[in-house]
C-alpha positions in Angstrom: -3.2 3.9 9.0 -2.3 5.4 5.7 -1.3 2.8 3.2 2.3 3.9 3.3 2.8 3.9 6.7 1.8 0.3 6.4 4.3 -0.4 3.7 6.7 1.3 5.7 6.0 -1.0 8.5 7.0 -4.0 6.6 9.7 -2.3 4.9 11.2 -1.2 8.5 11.2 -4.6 9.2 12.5 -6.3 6.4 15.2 -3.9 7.1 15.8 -4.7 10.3 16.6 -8.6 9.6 18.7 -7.0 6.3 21.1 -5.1 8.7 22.2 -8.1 11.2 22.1 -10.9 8.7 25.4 -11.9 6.2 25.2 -10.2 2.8 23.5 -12.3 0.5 21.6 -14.1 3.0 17.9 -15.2 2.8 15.7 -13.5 5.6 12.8 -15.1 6.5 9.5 -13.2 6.9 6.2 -14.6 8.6 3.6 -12.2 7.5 1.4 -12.1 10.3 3.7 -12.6 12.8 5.9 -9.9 12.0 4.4 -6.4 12.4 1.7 -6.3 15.7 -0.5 -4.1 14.3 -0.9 -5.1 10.6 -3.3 -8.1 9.7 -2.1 -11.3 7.6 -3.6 -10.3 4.5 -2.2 -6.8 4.2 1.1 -8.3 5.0 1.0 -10.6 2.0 -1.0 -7.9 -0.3 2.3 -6.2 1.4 4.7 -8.4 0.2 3.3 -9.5 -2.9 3.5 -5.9 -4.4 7.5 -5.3 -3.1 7.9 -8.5 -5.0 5.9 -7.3 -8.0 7.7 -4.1 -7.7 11.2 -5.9 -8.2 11.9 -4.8 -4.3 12.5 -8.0 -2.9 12.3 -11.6 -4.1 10.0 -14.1 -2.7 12.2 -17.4 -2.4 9.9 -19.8 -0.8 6.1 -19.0 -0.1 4.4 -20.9 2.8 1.0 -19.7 2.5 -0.4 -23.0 3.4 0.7 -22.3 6.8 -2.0 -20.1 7.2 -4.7 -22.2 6.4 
């Protein structure tokens, strides 16, 4: 899988929770729990850039939940 199809796959996602949530709500994402076929790491490497990027904001980070 191309690198942007794997963005995308988060993205899509993300999305998803976007469309059926209140405006200005926080959505919660569990990388590694959220797309089936994409690893934990390249989730957060995922994430981490879209936040980088000005994309999306990262409000709370549980990492240690993965430890």
């Amino acid at each position: 899988m191309s690198p942007e199809e794997k963005i995308y796959k988060v993205l899509r996602r993300i999305k998803e929770k976007v469309d059926i949530s209140p405006a200005n709500s926080i959505v919660n994402y569990r990388a590694g729990e959220e797309v089936n076929v994409l690893g934990t790491e390249d989730e957060i490497m995922i994430l981490n850039k879209l936040a980088d990027e000005r994309i999306i904001t990262v409000v709370q980070n549980f990492a240690s939940d993965f430890i």
